[in-house]
C-alpha positions in Angstrom: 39.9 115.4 69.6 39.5 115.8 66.2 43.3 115.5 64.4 44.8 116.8 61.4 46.4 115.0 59.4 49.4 116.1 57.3 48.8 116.1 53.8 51.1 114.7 51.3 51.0 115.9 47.3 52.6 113.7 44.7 55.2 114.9 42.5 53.9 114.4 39.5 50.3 116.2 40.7 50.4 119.2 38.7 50.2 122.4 40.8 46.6 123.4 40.8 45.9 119.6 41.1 48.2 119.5 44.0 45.9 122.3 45.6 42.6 120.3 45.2 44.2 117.8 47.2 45.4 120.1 49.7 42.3 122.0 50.0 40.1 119.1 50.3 42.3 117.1 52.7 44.1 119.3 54.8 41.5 122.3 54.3 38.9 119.9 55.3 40.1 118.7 58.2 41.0 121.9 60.2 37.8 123.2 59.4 36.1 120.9 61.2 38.5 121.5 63.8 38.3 124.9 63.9 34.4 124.8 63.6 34.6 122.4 66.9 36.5 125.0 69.0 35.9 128.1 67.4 33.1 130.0 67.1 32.9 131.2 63.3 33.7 134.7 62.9 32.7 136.8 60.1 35.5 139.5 59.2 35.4 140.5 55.7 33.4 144.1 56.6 31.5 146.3 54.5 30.1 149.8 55.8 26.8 150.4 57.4 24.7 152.4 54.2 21.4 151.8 56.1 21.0 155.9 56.3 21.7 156.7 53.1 18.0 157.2 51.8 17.1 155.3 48.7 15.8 158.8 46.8 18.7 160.3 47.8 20.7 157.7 46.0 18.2 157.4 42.8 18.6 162.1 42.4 22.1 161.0 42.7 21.7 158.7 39.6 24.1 155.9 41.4 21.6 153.7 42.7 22.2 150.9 40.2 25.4 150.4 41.7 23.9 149.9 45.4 21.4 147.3 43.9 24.0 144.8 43.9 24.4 145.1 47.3 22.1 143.2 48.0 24.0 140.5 47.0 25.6 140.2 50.5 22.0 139.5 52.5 22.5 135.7 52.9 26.3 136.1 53.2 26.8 135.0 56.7 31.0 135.9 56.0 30.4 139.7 55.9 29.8 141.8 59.1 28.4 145.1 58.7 30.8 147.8 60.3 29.8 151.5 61.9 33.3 152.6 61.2 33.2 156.1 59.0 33.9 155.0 55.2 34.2 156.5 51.8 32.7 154.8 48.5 33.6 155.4 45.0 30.4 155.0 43.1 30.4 154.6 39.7 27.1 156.7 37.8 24.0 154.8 36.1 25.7 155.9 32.8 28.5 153.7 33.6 27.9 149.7 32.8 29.1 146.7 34.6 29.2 143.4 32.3 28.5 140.8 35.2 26.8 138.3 33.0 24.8 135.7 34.3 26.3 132.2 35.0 27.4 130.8 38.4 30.7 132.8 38.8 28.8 136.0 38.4 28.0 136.4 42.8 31.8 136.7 43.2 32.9 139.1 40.5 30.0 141.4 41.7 31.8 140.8 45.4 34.8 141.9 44.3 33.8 144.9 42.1 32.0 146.3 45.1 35.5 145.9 47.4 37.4 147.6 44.7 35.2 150.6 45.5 35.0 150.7 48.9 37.1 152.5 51.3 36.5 151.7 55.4 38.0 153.7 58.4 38.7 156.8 56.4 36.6 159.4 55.0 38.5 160.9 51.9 37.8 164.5 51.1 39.3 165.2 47.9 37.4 168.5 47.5 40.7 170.7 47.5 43.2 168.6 46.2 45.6 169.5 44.4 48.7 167.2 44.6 48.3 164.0 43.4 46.6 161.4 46.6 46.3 157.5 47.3 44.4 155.3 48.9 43.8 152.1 49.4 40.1 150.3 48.7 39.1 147.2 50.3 40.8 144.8 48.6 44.0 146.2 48.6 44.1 148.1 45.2 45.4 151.2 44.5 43.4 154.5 44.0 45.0 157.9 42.8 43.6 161.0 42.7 44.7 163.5 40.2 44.2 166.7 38.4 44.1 166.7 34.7 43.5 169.9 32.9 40.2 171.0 34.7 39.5 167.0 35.6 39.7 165.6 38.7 40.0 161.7 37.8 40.6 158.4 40.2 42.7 156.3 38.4 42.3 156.9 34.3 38.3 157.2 35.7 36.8 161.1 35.8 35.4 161.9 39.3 31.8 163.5 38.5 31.4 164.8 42.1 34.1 164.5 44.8 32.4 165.0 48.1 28.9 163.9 48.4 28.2 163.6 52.4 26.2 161.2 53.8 25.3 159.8 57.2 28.9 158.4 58.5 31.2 158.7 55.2 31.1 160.4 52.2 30.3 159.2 47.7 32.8 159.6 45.3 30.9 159.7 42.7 32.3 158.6 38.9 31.5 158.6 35.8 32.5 154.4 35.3 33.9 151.6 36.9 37.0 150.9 38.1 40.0 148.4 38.2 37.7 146.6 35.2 40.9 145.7 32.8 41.8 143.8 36.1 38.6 141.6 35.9 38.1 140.3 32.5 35.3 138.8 31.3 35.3 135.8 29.1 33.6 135.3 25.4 30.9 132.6 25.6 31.2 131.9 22.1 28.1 129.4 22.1 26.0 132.0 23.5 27.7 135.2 21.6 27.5 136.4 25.7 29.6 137.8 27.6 30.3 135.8 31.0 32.0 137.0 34.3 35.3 134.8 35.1 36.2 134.3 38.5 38.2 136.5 39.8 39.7 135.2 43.8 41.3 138.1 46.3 44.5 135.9 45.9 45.1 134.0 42.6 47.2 131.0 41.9 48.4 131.0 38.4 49.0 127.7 37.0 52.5 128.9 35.8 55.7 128.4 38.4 57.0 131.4 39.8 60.8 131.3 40.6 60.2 134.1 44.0 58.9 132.6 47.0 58.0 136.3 48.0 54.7 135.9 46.1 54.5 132.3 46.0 54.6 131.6 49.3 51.8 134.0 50.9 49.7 133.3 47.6 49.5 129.8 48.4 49.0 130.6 52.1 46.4 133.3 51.5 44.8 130.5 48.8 44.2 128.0 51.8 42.6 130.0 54.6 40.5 131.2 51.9 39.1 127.4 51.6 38.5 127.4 55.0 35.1 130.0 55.2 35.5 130.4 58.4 37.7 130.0 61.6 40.9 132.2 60.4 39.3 135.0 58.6 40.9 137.7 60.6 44.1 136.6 59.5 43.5 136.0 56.1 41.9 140.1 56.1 45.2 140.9 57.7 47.6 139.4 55.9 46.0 140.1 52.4 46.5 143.9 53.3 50.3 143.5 54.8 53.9 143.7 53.3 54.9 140.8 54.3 55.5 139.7 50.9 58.5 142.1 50.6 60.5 140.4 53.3 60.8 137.4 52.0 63.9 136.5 50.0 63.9 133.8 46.7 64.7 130.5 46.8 63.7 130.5 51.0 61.4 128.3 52.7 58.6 129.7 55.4 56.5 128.6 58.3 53.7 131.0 59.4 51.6 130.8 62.6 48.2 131.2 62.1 46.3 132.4 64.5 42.2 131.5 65.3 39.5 133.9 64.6 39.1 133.4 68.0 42.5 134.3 69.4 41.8 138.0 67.6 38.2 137.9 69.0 39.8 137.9 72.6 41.3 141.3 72.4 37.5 142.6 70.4 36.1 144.9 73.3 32.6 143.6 74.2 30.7 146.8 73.7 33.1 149.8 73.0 36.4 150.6 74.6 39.9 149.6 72.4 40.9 147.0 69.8 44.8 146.6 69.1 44.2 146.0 65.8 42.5 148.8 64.7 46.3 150.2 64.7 47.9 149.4 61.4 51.5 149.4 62.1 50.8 147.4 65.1 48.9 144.7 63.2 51.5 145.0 60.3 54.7 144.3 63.1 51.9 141.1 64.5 51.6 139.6 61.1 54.9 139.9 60.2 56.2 138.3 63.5 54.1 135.0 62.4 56.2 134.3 60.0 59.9 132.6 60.8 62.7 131.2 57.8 62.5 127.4 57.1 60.2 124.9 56.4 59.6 123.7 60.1 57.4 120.2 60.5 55.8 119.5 64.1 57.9 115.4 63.9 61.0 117.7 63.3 61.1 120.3 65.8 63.3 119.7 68.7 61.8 120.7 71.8 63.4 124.5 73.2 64.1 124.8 69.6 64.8 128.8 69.1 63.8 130.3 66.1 63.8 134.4 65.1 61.0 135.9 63.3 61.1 138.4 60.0 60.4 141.2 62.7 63.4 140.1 64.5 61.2 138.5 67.8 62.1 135.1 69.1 60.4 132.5 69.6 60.9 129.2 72.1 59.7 125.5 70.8 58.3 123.4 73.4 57.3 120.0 72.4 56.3 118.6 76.4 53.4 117.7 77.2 52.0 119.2 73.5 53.6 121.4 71.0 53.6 125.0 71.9 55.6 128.0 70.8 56.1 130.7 73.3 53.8 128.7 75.6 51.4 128.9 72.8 49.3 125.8 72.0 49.7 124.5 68.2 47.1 122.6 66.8 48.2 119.2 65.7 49.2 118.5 62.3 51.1 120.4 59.5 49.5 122.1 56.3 52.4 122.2 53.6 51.8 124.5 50.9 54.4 125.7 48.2 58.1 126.8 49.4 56.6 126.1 53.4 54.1 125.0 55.7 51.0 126.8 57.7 50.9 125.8 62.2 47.6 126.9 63.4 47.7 128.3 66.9 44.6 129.2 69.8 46.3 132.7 70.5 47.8 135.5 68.7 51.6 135.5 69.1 53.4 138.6 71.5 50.6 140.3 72.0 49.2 140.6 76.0 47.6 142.8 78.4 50.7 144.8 78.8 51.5 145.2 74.8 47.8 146.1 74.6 47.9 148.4 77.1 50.5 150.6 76.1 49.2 150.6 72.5 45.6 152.4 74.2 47.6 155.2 75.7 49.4 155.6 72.4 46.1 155.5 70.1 43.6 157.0 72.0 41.9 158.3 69.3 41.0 154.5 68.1 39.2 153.7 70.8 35.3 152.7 70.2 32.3 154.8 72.1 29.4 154.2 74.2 26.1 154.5 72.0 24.6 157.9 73.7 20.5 157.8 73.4 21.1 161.7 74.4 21.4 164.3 73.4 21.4 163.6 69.9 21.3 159.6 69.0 21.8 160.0 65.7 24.7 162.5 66.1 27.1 160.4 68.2 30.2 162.6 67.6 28.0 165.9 68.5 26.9 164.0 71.7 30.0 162.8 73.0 31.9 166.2 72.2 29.0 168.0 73.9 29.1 166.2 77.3 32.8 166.5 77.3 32.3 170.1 76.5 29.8 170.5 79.5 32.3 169.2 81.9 34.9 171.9 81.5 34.4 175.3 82.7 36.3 177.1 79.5 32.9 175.8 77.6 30.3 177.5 79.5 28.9 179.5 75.9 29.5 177.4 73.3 27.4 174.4 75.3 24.8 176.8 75.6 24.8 177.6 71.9 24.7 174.0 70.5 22.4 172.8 73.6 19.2 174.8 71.4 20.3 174.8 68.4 19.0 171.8 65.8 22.6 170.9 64.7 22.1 167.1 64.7 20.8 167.0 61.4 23.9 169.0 60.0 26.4 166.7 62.0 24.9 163.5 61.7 26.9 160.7 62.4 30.7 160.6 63.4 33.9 161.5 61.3 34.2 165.3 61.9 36.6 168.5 63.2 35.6 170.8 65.5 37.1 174.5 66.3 35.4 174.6 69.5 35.7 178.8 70.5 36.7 179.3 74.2 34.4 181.6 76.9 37.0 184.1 75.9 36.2 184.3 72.4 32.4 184.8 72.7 33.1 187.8 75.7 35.5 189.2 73.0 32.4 189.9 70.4 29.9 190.6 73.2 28.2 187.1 72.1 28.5 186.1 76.3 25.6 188.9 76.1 23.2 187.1 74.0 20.7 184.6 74.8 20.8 180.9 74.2 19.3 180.7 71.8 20.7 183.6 69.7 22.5 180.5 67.3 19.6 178.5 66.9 18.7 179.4 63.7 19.6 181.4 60.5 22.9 183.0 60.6 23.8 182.0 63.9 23.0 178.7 63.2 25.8 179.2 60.1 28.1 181.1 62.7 28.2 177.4 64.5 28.3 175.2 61.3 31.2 176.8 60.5 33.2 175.8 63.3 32.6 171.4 62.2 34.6 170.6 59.0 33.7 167.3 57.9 36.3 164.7 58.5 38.3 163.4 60.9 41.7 165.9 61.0 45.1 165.3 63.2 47.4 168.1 63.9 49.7 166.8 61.4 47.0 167.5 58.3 46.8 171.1 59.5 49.8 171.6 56.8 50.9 175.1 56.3 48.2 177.2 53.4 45.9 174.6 53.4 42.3 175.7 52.8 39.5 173.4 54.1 35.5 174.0 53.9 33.1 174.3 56.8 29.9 172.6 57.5 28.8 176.4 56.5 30.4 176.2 53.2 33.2 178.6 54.1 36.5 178.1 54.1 39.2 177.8 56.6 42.9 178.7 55.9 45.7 177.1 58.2 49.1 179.1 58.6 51.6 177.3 60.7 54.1 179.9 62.5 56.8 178.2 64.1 54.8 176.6 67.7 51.4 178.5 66.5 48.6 176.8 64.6 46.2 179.7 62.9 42.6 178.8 61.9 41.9 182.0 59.8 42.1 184.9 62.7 42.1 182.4 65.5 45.1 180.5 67.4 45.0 176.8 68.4 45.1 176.9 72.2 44.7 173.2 72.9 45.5 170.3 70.3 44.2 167.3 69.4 41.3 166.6 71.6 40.2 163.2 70.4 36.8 162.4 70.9 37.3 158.3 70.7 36.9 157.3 67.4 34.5 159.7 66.3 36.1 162.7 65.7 39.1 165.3 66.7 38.4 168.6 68.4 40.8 171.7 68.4 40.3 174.6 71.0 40.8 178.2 69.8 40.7 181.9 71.1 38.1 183.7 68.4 34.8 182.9 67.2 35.2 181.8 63.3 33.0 183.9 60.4 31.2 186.7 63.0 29.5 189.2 60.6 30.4 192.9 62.0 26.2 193.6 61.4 25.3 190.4 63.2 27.3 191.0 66.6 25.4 193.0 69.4 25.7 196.6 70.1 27.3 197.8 73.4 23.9 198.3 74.9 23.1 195.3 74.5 20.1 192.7 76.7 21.3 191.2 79.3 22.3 187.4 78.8 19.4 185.2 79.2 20.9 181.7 80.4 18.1 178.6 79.3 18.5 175.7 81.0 15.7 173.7 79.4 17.3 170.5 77.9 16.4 169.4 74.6 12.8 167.5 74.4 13.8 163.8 73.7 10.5 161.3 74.2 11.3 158.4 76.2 10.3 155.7 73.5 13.1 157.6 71.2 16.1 156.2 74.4 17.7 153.4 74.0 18.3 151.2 77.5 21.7 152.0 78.3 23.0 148.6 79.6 24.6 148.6 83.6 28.0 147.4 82.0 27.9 151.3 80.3 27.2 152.8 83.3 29.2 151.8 85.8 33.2 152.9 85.5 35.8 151.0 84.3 39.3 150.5 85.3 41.0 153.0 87.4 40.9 155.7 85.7 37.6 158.0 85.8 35.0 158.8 82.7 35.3 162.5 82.3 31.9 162.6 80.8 30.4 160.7 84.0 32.5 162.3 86.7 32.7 165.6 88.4 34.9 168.3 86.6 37.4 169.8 88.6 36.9 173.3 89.5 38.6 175.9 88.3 39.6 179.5 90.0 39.5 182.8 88.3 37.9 184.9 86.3 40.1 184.0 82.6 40.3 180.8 81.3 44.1 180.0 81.8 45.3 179.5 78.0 47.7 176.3 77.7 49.0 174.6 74.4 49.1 170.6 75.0 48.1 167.9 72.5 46.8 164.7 72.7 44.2 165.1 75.2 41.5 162.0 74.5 37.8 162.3 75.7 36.2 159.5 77.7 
């Protein structure tokens, strides 16, 4: 087995020399540890732009900005995510001074994470109060109104909602964060050069707080390390954990594989624990104990409490573990503590995990659907959940011919989905399938999808939000009733995995008095004919997909109960999750 051995600094090393040292040595040696045992994980993510059409970006006049992309092809470190995301692009007009020596590849890096937001897509079309966000790398976006400006930091936003496939451009008219990446005068060369500018930085003057020092100069090791503890380094860089710690304190933190976070990954789609923030947050946190503890020192069933108040148990027979879990060999000291790398993630096991995916349904991955819409996934997955439940029988009939995929490409979307009742109400139960296939009652069912993903909780009281149709939807809250313009939320918070939320209500949304049938009207042709999809357009779905997992059954693979009566029976609930 390949050991690590502790690394000791002398005291008159100054403190970035002490680091070489500690990088080179200690860094060194775990790596090749880690790269023994551990498969390399890449974790630093960027969104998947590979829809976004290259014209579309040059009308747009922001394709400069998506030219340095390409700066991340031979990076084997980033993986590509499918998660929805929002980008803040600066215009051609604006100009980014990246010069041309060797430090100019990671200064680009970092400009593009200061501009990129992943998870979220942020509609900032009808703001008014003043909203943050975080990009990235951790900095600090706010959205304002000044005058008749709309402006992202001291930056003026151009256009604030440009849709694309999966996510949505913030388009600006420069750069930002750029008085926090200075650029150096080459005298010599009268040019200006890109400095380098690292996630975490380690200023050559002391600090007297450990509270920065301490994860600094953690965070400043695992980034030497390339691979084999990414995932924590992502993790950490985003957390608080900084604010717990008190000055003049020593720390030990547990640093977990990439491999011990791979565990929990699901293989194809289903749920990852740590796509839940405050559960990640109360994980990292919970890695870190008080003291400078050294593997020769600890006493075996040593106890020790954690900052998030969690205890943990020091075995020392026949290897060092803590709470059973194995500790690689060897200390890593860095300033005001010492890093312990372990081969699994600390209190977190099937049962923890489990209960967290009853809790956070909504962050649960999908199955990749070939039909009926591949390139609409949250249109696909809401339709075949749809199809199972009785209450649907119109609106499924409605989107099955008409060419919506186009309009709701992708996932990150809201859906007012009517109820039979609601289409019997306007004599729309009457009409044909395809009677919304096109024109205005292709609008009629655009305006029922509002782009981005909404919880009951944003459904705030007067707030106005705009329709796939380009109309608008006002929200009134009355006591337990949720209004969307004329129509009452009957059931709340359908969540539609990852993709998307659905709300069911009693009315049809935007039905034009001279568009609705007369009372002698045809009678209601049903179509049955699915849509034309050719067989080289399917994807294979793989037998792990199909067959059912767990205990509990797919609702988009298994029978639908039947219901009795006539009338839909109208219940409030919330939190219902489609699988």
């Amino acid at each position: 087995m390949v050991m690590v051995p502790p690394v000791v600094v002398a005291a008159t090393t100054s403190r970035k020399d002490a680091y070489t040292v500690m990088f080179y040595k200690s860094a060194g040696c775990l790596l090749l540890f880690l790269a023994g045992f551990f498969p390399a994980e890449a974790t630093l993510e960027l969104p998947n732009i590979s829809g976004i059409d290259n014209q579309f970006l040059r009308n747009l006049e922001v394709d400069n900005f998506f030219s340095y992309w390409t700066i991340f092809k031979n990076d084997n470190g980033i993986k590509i995510s499918d998660q929805p995301f929002t980008i803040l692009v600066p215009s051609n007009s604006a100009k980014l001074h990246a010069g041309n020596n060797p430090q100019r590849e990671n200064y680009i890096k970092q400009i593009i994470f200061d501009h990129v937001v992943l998870g979220n897509i942020i509609n900032i079309t009808n703001t008014t109060k003043e909203t943050s966000f975080d990009t990235l790398r951790g900095r600090t976006v706010h959205v304002r109104r000044k005058e008749d400006k709309l402006l992202a930091n001291d930056v003026i936003i151009l256009q604030p909602n440009v849709v694309v496939p999966n996510g949505a451009l913030i388009v600006l008219d420069n750069y930002l964060f750029l008085d926090e990446h200075p650029v150096k005068k080459n005298t010599s060369q009268g040019k200006l050069d890109a400095g380098l500018h690292p996630v975490v930085k380690v200023k050559d003057e002391p600090k007297s707080t450990s509270n920065t020092t301490f994860v600094e100069s953690v965070l400043q090791v695992l980034s030497y390390l390339k691979s084999g503890v990414r995932v924590f380094q992502h993790f950490l860089s985003r957390s608080n954990v900084s604010k717990l710690l008190e000055d003049g304190e020593d720390y030990t933190v547990f640093v977990p594989t990439d491999h011990a976070f791979h565990r929990w990954h699901p293989i194809d789609w289903g749920f990852y624990p740590f796509s839940v923030p405050e559960f990640t947050e109360s994980v990292i946190i919970n890695h870190f104990i008080k003291g400078n503890y050294r593997q020769e020192n600890i006493k075996d069933e040593e106890v020790a409490t954690t900052l998030g108040g969690r205890q943990i148990v020091f075995r020392k027979t026949p290897s060092l573990t803590v709470n059973g879990v194995a500790v690689v060999k060897g200390d890593t000291p860095v300033v005001k503590g010492n890093i312990m790398f372990t081969g699994e993630v600390l209190f977190v096991n099937e049962s923890v995990v489990s209960r967290l995916h009853q809790q956070h349904r909504d962050k649960e991955t999908p199955p990749l659907l070939a039909f009926p819409w591949f390139g609409a996934q949250f249109l696909s997955h809401a339709f075949l959940a749809l199809e199972r439940d009785r209450r649907f029988s119109h609106i499924t009939r409605f989107l099955n011919l008409a060419d919506l995929a186009p309009h709701v490409s992708g996932t990150g979307y809201t859906f007012f989905v009517p109820i039979d009742k609601a289409f019997e109400e306007v004599g729309l139960d009457k009409m044909p399938d395809n009677y919304l296939s096109n024109g205005d009652g292709l609008q009629i069912l655009l305006n029922h999808f509002v782009k981005g993903r909404l919880y009951d909780r944003d459904l705030k009281d007067g707030i106005e939000l705009t329709t796939l149709g380009n109309n608008t939807i006002r929200i009134v809250r009355q006591k337990e009733k949720v209004k969307v313009n004329e129509a009452t939320i009957v059931e709340s918070e359908v969540f539609v995995y990852n993709l998307g939320t659905m709300f069911y209500i009693d009315k049809v949304l935007f039905v034009k008095k001279e568009f609705l049938p007369s009372t002698s009207t045809m009678p209601v042709q049903h179509v049955t004919t699915q849509p034309s999809i050719s067989t080289s357009d399917i994807e294979n779905v793989p037998e792990e997909i199909a067959e059912e997992s767990g205990s509990q059954p797919d609702v988009l693979f298994a029978d639908a109960e039947a219901t009795t009566g006539n009338e839909p029976k109208v219940t409030v609930s919330q939190n219902v999750t489609i699988k």
